[in-house]
SELUM-618913 format. One record per residue (C-alpha): residue in one letter; x, y, z. Coordinates in steps of 0.5 Angstrom, whole numbers. Example, Ala and Ser with C-alpha at 12.3 -4.5 7.8 and 13.67 -1.06 7.14 Angstrom:
residues 2
R aa     u     v     w
R  A    25    -9    16
R  S    27    -2    14
END
This chain:
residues 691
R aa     u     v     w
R  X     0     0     0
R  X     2     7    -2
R  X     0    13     3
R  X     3    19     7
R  X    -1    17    13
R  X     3    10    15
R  X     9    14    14
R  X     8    20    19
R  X     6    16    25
R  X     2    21    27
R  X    -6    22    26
R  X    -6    28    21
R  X    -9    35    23
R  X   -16    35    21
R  X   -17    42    18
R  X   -14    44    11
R  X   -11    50    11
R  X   -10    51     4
R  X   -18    55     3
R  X   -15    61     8
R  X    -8    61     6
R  X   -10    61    -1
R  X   -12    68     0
R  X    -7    71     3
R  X    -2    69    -2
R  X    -6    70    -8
R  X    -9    77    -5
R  X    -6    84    -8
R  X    -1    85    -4
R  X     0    77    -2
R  X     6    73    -1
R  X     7    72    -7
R  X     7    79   -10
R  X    12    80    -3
R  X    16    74    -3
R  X    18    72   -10
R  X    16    79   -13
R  X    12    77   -18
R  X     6    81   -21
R  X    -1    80   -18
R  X    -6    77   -22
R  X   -13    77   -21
R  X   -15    71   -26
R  X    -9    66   -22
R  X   -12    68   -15
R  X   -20    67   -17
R  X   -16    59   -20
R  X   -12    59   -14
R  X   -18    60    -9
R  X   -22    55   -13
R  X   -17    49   -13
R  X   -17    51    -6
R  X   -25    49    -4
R  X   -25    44    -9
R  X   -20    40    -5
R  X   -22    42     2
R  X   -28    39     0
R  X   -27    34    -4
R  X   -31    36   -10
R  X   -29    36   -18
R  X   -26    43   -21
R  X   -27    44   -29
R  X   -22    51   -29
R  X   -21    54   -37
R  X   -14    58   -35
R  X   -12    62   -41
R  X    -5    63   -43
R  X    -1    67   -37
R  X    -5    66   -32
R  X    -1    62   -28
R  X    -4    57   -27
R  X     0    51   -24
R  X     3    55   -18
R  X    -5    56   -17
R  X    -6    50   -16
R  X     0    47   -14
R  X     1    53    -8
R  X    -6    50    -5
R  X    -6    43    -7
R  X     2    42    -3
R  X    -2    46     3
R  X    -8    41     3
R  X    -3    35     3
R  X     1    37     8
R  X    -5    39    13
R  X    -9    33    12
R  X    -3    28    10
R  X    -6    26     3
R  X    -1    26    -2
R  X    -3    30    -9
R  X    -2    27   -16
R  X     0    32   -21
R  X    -2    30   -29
R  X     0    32   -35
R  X     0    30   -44
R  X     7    33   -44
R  X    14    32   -43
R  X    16    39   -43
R  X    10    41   -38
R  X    13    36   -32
R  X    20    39   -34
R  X    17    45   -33
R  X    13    44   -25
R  X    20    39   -24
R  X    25    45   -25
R  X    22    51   -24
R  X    15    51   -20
R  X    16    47   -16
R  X    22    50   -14
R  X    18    57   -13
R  X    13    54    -8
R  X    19    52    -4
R  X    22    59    -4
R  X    16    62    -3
R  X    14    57     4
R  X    21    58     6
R  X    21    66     5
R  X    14    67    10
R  X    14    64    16
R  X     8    64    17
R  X     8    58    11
R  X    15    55    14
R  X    12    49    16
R  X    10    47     9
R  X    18    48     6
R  X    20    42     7
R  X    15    38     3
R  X    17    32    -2
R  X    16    31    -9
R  X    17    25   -14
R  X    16    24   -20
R  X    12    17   -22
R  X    15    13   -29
R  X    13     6   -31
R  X    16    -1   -27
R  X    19    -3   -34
R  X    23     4   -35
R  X    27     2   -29
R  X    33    -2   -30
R  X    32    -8   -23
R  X    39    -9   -20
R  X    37   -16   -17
R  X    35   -19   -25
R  X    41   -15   -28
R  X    45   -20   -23
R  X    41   -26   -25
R  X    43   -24   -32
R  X    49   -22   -31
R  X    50   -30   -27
R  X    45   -33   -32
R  X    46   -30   -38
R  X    47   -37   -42
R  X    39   -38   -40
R  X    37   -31   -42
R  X    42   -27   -47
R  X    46   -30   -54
R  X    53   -29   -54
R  X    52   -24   -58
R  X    48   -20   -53
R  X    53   -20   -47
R  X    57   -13   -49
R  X    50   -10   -49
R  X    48   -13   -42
R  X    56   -11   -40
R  X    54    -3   -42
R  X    47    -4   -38
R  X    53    -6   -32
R  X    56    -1   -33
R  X    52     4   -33
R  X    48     1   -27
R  X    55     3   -23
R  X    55    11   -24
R  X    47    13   -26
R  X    43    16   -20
R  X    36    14   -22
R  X    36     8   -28
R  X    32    10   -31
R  X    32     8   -38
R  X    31    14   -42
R  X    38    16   -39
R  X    43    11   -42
R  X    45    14   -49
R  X    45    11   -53
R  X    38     7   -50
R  X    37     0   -49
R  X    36    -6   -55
R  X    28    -7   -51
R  X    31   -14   -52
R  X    36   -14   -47
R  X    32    -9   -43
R  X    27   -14   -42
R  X    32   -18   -38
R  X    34   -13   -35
R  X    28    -8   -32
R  X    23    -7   -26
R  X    18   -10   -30
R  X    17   -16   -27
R  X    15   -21   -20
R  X    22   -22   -19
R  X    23   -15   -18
R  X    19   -14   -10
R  X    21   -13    -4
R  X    22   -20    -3
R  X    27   -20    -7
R  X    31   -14    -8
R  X    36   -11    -3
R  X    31    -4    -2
R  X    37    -1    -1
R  X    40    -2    -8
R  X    34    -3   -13
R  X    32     3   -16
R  X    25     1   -18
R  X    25     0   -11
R  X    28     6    -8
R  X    23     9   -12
R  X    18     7    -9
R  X    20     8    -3
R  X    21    16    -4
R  X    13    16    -8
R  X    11    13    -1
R  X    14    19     3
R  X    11    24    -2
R  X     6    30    -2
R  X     6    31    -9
R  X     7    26   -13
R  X     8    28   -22
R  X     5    23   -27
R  X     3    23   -35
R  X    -4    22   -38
R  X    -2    15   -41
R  X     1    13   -34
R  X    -4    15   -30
R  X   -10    11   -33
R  X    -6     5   -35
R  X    -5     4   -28
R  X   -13     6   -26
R  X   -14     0   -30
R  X   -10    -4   -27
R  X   -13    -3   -20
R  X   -12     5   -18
R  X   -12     6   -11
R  X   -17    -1   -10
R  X   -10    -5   -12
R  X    -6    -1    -7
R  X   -11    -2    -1
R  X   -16    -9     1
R  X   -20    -4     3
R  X   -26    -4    -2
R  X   -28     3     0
R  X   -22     6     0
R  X   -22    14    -3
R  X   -17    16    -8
R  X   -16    15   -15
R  X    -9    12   -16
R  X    -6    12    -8
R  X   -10    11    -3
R  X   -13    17     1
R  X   -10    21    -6
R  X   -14    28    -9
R  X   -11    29   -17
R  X   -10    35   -20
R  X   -10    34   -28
R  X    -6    39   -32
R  X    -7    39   -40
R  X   -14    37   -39
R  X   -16    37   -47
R  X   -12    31   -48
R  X   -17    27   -43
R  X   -21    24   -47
R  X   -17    22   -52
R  X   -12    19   -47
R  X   -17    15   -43
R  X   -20    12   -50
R  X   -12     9   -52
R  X   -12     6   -45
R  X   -19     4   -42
R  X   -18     0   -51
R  X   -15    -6   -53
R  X    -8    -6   -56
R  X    -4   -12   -58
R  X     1   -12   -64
R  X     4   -18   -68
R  X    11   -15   -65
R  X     9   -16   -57
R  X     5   -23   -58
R  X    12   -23   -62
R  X    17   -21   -56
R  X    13   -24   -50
R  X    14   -31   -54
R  X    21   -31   -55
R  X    21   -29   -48
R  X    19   -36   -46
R  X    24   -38   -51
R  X    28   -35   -57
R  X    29   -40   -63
R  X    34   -36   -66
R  X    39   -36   -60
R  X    37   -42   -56
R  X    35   -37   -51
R  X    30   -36   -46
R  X    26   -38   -40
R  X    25   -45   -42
R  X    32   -46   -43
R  X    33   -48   -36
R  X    27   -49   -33
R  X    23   -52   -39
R  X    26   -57   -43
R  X    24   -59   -50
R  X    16   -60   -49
R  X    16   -53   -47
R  X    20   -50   -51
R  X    16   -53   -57
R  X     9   -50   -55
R  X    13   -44   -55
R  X    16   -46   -63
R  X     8   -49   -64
R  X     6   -41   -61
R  X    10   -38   -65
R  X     8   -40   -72
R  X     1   -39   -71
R  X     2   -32   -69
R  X     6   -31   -76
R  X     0   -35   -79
R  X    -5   -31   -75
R  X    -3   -24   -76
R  X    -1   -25   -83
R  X    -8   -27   -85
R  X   -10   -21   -82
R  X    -5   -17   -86
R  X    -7   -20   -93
R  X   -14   -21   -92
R  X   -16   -14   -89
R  X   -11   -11   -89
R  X    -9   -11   -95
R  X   -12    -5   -98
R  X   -13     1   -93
R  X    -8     1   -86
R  X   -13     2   -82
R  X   -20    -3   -82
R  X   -27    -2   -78
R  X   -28    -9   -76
R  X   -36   -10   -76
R  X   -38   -17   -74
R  X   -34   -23   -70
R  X   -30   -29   -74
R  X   -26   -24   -79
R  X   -21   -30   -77
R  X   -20   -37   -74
R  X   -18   -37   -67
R  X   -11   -40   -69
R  X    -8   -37   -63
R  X   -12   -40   -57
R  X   -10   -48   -57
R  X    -2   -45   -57
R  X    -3   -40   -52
R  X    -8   -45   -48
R  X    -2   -50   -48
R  X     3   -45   -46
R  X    -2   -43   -40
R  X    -1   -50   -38
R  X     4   -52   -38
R  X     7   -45   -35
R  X     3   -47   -29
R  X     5   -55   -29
R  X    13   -52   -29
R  X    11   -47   -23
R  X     8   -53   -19
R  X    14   -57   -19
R  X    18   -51   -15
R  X    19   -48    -8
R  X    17   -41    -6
R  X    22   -35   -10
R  X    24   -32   -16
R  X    23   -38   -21
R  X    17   -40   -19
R  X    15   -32   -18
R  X    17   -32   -26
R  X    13   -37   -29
R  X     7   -35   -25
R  X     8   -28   -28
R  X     9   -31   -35
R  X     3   -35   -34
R  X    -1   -28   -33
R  X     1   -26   -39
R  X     0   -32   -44
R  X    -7   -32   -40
R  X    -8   -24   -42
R  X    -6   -25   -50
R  X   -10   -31   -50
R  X   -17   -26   -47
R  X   -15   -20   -51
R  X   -15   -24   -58
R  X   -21   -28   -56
R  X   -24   -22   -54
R  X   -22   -19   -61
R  X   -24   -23   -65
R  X   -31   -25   -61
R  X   -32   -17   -61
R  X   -32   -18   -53
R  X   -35   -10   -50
R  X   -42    -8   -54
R  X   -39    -1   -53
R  X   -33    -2   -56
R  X   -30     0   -63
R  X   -25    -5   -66
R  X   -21    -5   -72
R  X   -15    -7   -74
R  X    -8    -4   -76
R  X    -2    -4   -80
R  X     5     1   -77
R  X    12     1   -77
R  X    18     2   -82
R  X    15    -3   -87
R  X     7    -3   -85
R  X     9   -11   -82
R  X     6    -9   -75
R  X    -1   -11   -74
R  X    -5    -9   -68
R  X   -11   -11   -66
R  X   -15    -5   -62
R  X   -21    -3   -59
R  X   -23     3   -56
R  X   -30     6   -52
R  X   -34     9   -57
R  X   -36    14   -51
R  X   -30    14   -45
R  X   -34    17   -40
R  X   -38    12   -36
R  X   -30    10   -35
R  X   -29    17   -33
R  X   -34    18   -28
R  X   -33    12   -24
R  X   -26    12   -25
R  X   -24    19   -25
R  X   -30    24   -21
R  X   -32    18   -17
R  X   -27    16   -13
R  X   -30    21    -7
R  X   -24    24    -8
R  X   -23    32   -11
R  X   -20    32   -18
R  X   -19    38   -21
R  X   -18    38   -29
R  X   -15    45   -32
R  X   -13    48   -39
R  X   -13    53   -43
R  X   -18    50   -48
R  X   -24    47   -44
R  X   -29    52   -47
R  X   -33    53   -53
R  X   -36    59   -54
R  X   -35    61   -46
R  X   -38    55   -44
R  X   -35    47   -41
R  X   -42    43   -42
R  X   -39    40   -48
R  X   -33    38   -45
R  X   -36    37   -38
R  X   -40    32   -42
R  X   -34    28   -46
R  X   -31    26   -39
R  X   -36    25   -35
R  X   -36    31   -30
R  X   -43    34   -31
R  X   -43    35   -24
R  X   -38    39   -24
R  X   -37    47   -21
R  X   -35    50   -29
R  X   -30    56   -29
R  X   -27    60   -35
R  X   -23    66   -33
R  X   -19    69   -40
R  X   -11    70   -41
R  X    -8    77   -39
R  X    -4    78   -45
R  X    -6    83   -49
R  X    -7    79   -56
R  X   -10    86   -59
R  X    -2    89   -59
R  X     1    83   -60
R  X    -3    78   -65
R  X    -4    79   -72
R  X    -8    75   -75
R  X    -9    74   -83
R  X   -14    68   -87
R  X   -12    66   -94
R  X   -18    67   -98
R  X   -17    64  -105
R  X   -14    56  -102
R  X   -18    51  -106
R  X   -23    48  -101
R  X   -20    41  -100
R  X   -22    36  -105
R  X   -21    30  -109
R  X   -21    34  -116
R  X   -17    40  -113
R  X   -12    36  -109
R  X    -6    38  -112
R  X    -8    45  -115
R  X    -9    46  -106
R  X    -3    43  -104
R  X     1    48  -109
R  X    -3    54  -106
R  X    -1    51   -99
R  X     6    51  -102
R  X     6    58  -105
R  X     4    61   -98
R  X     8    57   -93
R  X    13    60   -98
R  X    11    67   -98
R  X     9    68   -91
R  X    16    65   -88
R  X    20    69   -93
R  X    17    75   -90
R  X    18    73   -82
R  X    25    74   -79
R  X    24    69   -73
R  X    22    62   -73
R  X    15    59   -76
R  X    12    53   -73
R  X     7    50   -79
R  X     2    46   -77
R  X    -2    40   -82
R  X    -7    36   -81
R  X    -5    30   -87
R  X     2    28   -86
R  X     2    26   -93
R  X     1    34   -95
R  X     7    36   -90
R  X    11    30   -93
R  X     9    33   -99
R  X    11    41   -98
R  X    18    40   -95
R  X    19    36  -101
R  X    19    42  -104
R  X    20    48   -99
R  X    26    44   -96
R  X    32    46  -101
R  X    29    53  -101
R  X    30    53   -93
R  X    37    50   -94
R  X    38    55  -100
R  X    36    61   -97
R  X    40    59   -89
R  X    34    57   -86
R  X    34    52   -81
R  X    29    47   -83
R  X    25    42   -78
R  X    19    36   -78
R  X    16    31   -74
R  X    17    25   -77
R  X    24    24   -77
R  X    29    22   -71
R  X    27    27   -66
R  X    22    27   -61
R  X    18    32   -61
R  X    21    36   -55
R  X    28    35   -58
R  X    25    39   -64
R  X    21    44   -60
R  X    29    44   -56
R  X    32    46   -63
R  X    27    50   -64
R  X    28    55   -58
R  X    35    54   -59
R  X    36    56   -67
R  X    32    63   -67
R  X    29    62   -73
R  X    28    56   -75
R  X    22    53   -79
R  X    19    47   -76
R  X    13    42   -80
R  X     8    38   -75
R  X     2    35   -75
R  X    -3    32   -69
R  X     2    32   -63
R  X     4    39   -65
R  X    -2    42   -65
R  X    -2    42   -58
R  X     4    43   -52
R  X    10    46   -56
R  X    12    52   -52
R  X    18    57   -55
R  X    17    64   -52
R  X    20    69   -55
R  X    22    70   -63
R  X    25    63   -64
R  X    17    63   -65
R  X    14    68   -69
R  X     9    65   -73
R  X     4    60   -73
R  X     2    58   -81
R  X    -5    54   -80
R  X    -5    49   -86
R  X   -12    46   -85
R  X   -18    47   -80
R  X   -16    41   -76
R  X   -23    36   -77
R  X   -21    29   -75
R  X   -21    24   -81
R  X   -30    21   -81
R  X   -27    14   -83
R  X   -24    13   -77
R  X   -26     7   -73
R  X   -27    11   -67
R  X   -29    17   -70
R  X   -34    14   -75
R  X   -36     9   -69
R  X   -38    16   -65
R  X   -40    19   -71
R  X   -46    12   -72
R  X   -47    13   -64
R  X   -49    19   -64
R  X   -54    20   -70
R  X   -56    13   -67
R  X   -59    17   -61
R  X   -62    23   -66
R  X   -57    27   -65
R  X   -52    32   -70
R  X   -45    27   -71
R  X   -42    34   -74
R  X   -45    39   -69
R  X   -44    35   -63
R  X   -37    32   -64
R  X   -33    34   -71
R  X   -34    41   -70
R  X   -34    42   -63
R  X   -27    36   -63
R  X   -23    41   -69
R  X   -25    48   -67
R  X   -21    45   -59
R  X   -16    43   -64
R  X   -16    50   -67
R  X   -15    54   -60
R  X    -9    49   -58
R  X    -5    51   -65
R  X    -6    59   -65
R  X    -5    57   -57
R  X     2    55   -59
R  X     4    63   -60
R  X     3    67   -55
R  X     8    64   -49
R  X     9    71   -45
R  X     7    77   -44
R  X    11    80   -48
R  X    11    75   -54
R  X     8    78   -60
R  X     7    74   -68
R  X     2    72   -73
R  X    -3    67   -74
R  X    -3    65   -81
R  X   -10    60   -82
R  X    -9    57   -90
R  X   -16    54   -89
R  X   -21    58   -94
R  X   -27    55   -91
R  X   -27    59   -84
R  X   -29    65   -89
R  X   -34    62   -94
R  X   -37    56   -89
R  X   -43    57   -85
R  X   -38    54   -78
R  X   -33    59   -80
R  X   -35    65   -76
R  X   -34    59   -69
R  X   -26    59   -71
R  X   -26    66   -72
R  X   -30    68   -66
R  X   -25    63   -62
R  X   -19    66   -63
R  X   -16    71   -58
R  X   -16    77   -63
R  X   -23    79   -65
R  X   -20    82   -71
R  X   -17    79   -78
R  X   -15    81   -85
R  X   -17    77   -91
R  X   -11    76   -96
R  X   -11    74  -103
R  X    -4    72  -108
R  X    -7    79  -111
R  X    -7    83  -104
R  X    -3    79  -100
R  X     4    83  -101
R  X     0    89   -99
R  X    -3    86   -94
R  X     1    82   -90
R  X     5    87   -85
R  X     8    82   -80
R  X    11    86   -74
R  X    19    88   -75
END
C-alpha cells in the first residue's frame, strides 16, 4: 500500500488550511507578490482560490485558464498546503513532457522559495515530490544480477556486451531510469533487465539497492506525486487506489487517500479512450513468446526450466502468431491500413489452443518449484500467456458491445499488426474511475471552453456535475496578435487536391520569407506535410534557414528544444504538434495553420462515435466533428503567445472559416477578434508581420 498517513506516524491535523492560505498568498499585495516578486494576477488567484475549495471538499473543478495565468502555481501552492495539512498526497498529471519538466525544474522550486521565504508558511518548505514513471523504465539491480550469472539461460553471446553496458552504466547512474542511457537499451536485453516484472519485490531486492525499489519508497513519503495521462490510466485500469489498498471503500483515485489535479485537461478524453481499449500487436505477441524461448538463440525461460516439451509449445505459438496475424494482413488489411472490424469471426482462433497450452504448462512447471524468484517467474509468464490468450479472444469475438474494433498495420515496412479496440463514449470510464472516486479531482486548460461554456466538454468526461469556471488570459492578443486568413485556398477535395497542395506551398513560402523569427507549421495529413517539404526544404536550406519536421528521429521535444535554440527555424507538425509545444519569444513568431483540423470521418473510433451519436437522434458534425476541431484549433493558435511580451501572426491557409457557415465559430474563438483576408493579388500589400 502507498499512503503518507502510514509513513507520518501521527494522525494528520483535521482541518486543510489551504482555502484560507490560499487568499493570503494569491491576494493583491499577498505572499506572492511580497515573497517571489511576482505580478498579482486576479485570474490566478480566483483559480488559486477555487483549486483550493475543491480539495478541501472533495468536490470536481473544470477550470478553463487561459495562457498567462499561472495556473500550475494556482493549483500546486494550495494542492501541497492540502497534502501537508490533511497528509493525503497530491497527483499531478500532464500530456506532456516539456510540462512535467517545467513543474520539476522551476514550479516546484518556487513553491518551496515561497513557503521558506514566509514564516507563516515555513512548515509547508519541507514537502516532497517524485516523479512516477512506468516499472519497465526501471533497470532492476536483482534481474541484471541474475542476467549477468545466468546470461547462458536468458541472453545470446552476441548480447553480452549490450547486458555489460547496462552493468556499467547501473554503477554511475542515479535513477536508472532507461531513458537516460544513451544510446537507449535494445528493448530485448532490456526485457531481461527492468523492473517490469515479479521478480522485481521487496522479497526479492535489496530496497536499498534497487532503483524500482528506491522509487517506490520516495512515492510512499510524497506529498505531490508528478505523472503523465498515459501512466495515470494504464495503472487506473490496472486497480487504481483499489490495488494499492484490500479496502474496497478506499477513497482516491490511483494511491489511497489521494486527491488529483489534471493539468492539459483537453488531452483527456483521447488518452483515456487509447488506455481503457485494447492494443495487442503482432511485434509484442512476438516478443512475449520469445521471452519464453528464442528460436534464433536457444535462449529464454524455457532453456533452463522448460525442456524440449516446452520449448516446442513455444515454436508451435509462434507459428501460429505468424499465420495468424499474416492472414489479417492479407485478408483485411490488404487494401487500407486501418480497418473498422464489424462482426465476429474475421479470422480462426488459431492463437488460443497454442497459448492455452502454454498456459498450462507454464502452470504445471511452477508446481514443481518451491516459493521464490523462478516459480514467481513463471507464474507472471502464466498471467501473461493468459492476458494475450483473453485479449485475441475478445478481439475476434467483439467481447465489449461498447466498444469499437478495428485492425491496423505501422512500423517502417507496415508489417506490424494491431488488434484495437476503443469505448465509443470513455465517459462512464471516467466518471466511475476519475470524479467517482469520492476524492477531489480538478481538470485545467487552457481550452476546455466552447463558446465560453464547458458543458460540451463536461459531458465528454463524464463531469456534469462538476463546478465550471473559464477565466481569459491577461495577454494583450489585440497589441501582439495579427491574424491573416487565406481567402483564395481551394477547398480540400478529391478534384483539387493537387491545385490545394500548390497553393499551400505557395503560401508557406510567402509567409516564412516575410517573417524573421521561427515559424511553426502545422498540418493535418502527413501526406500534405511530407509532400510540402519536398518542395520548400532546398528553399530553406538554400536560403540558410534551419528547416525542422516530425517524423524524423527527433521527439518532438528534441525539436521543440532545437526550435528555442535555432531563433529562426522553420518546424513542420501535425497531430502531436498542435498542442503542447511552447517556444517563447522570436524562436516562434508565426503559426501557419495549414488546414481547419476536423479529425478524418473514417476512423474507427471517430465513425463508430459519429453512427452513435446520429443512433440517438443527434447531429454527428455538430455535437462531435465540430466541437473536437474547433478545440484542436484553439490549441494550435494557443502555441503562439507563451509570455506577456510575445508577439507573432497567425496565418489560417483553410478558406472554409470564410466561406462556410461554421467558420465564423473558428474566428470567434480566436484571442483577437480582428483578422485581414489575403489573396495572391493583395497579399504582399497586406501581410505586414511585426518588425
Amino acid at each position: 500500500m502507498i499512503g503518507l498517513r502510514e509513513d507520518t506516524g501521527s494522525a494528520p491535523p483535521r482541518v486543510s488550511e489551504a482555502p484560507v492560505l490560499a487568499c493570503r498568498i494569491f491576494a493583491e499585495g499577498g505572499f506572492l507578490q511580497d515573497a517571489l516578486k511576482l505580478e498579482h494576477r486576479p485570474e490566478q488567484e480566483q483559480m488559486a482560490r477555487a483549486a483550493a475549495d475543491a480539495m478541501r471538499d472533495d468536490a470536481a473543478l473544470l477550470f478553463e485558464a487561459g495562457t498567462g495565468v499561472g495556473k500550475s502555481l494556482a493549483y500546486l501552492v494550495p494542492g501541497i498546503i492540502h497534502a501537508v495539512d490533511v497528509a493525503r498526497q497530491m497527483i499531478v498529471s500532464t500530456h506532456t513532457i516539456s510540462l512535467q519538466e517545467q513543474l520539476e525544474t522551476s514550479d516546484l522550486p518556487k513553491c518551496r522559495r515561497l513557503f521558506k521565504a514566509v514564516p507563516s508558511l515555513a512548515r509547508y518548505a519541507d514537502f516532497r515530490a517524485a516523479v512516477l514513471v512506468g516499472k519497465s523504465n526501471y533497470l532492476c539491480t536483482t534481474r541484471l544480477a541474475h542476467a549477468l550469472a545466468d546470461r547462458a539461460t536468458l541472453l545470446a553471446d552476441a548480447d553480452y556486451d549490450e547486458l555489460k553496458r547496462i552493468a556499467t552504466w547501473a554503477e554511475t547512474t542515479t535513477t536508472g531510469i532507461r531513458h537516460e542511457l544513451k544510446p537507449p537499451p535494445r528493448l530485448d536485453v532490456w526485457d531481461v533487465v527492468n523492473a517490469d516484472s515479479s521478480s522485481c519485490s521487496r522479497k526479492h531486492c535489496d530496497c536499498e539497492k534497487c532503483f524500482y525499489q528506491r522509487a517506490r519508497a520516495r512515492l510512499r513519503s510524497a506529498h505531490v506525486i508528478i505523472v503523465n495521462h498515459a501512466l495515470l490510466f494504464a495503472l487506473i485500469r490496472a486497480g487504481g487506489a483499489k490495488a494499492n489498498d484490500a479496502n474496497t471503500d478506499t477513497r482516491g483515485v490511483l494511491f489511497p487517500d489521494d486527491f488529483v489535479v489534471l493539468d492539459e485537461a483537453h488531452t483527456v478524453p483521447d488518452v483515456a479512450t487509447e488506455n481503457f481499449g485494447l492494443s495487442l500487436s503482432s511485434f509484442g505477441v512476438d516478443r512475449a513468446l520469445k521471452y519464453l524461448f528464442n528460436p534464433r538463440t536457444k535462449r529464454g525461460v524455457f532453456r533452463k526450466l522448460g525442456g524440449p516439451e516446452a520449448q516446442q509449445l513455444v515454436l508451435d505459438a509462434l507459428d501460429a502468431s505468424r499465420q495468424f496475424f499474416q492472414f489479417l494482413a492479407d485478408s483485411l488489411l490488404a487494401q487500407r491500413p486501418v480497418v473498422r472490424v464489424r462482426e465476429e469471426g474475421v479470422a480462426e482462433p488459431t492463437l488460443d489452443g497454442p497459448l492455452g497450452a502454454l498456459h498450462r504448462i507454464l502452470a504445471k512447471l511452477a508446481d514443481t518449484l518451491e516459493d521464490g524468484r523462478e516459480r514467481d517467474e513463471l507464474l507472471e509468464q502464466k498471467q501473461r500467456m493468459k492476458a494475450l490468450q483473453a485479449a485475441v479472444n475478445e478481439w475476434l469475438t467483439l467481447g465489449d458491445k461498447d466498444h469499437v474494433y478495428w485492425a491496423e498495420r505501422s512500423g517502417r515496412h507496415q508489417t506490424i499488426v494491431t488488434l484495437r479496440s476503443a469505448p465509443i463514449d470513455v465517459a462512464p470510464e471516467l466518471r466511475k474511475h476519475l470524479f467517482g472516486c469520492s476524492t477531489s479531482v480538478v481538470c485545467t486548460s487552457a481550452t476546455l471552453a466552447l463558446g465560453g461554456q464547458i458543458e460540451s466538454f463536461a459531458a465528454r468526461m463524464g463531469a456534469e456535475s462538476a463546478r465550471a469556471v473559464v477565466v481569459k488570459s491577461p495577454f494583450d492578443f489585440e497589441r501582439n496578435m495579427r491574424v491573416y486568413v487565406a481567402a483564395d485556398v481551394p477547398l480540400p477535395s478529391p478534384q483539387e487536391a493537387k491545385l490545394a497542395l500548390d497553393v499551400l506551398t505557395d503560401y508557406i513560402r510567402f509567409c516564412t520569407e516575410r517573417v524573421r523569427g521561427g515559424s511553426l507549421v502545422l498540418f493535418t495529413s502527413y501526406t500534405d506535410m511530407r509532400a510540402i517539404a519536398g518542395e520548400l526544404e532546398p528553399v530553406f536550406r538554400a536560403a540558410g534557414r534551419p528547416f525542422l519536421m516530425q517524423g524524423a528521429d527527433l521527439s518532438r521535444t528534441e525539436l521543440t528544444k532545437q526550435m528555442r535554440a535555432l531563433g529562426n527555424a522553420v518546424l513542420f507538425g501535425t497531430d502531436s504538434f498542435w498542442t503542447g509545444v511552447d517556444v517563447p519569444g522570436d524562436s516562434l513568431a508565426q503559426v501557419i495553420i495549414t488546414r481547419l483540423p476536423f479529425d478524418p470521418p473514417t476512423h474507427p473510433i471517430t465513425e463508430a462515435r459519429c453512427d452513435f451519436i446520429r443512433g440517438h437522434g443527434g447531429n454527428a458534425f455538430n455535437e462531435l466533428t465540430l466541437p473536437d476541431a474547433l478545440m484542436k484549433f484553439r490549441q494550435g493558435v494557443g502555441r503562439l503567445i507563451r509570455t506577456a511580451t510575445d508577439r507573432g501572426v497567425i496565418i489560417v491557409l483553410d478558406s472554409r472559416v470564410v466561406s462556410k457557415s461554421y467558420g465564423r465559430l473558428f474566428l470567434d474563438s480566436l484571442p483577437q477578434p480582428e483578422y485581414v483576408r489575403l489573396t495572391r493579388e493583395t497579399r504582399s500589400d497586406e501581410f505586414r508581420p511585426f518588425a
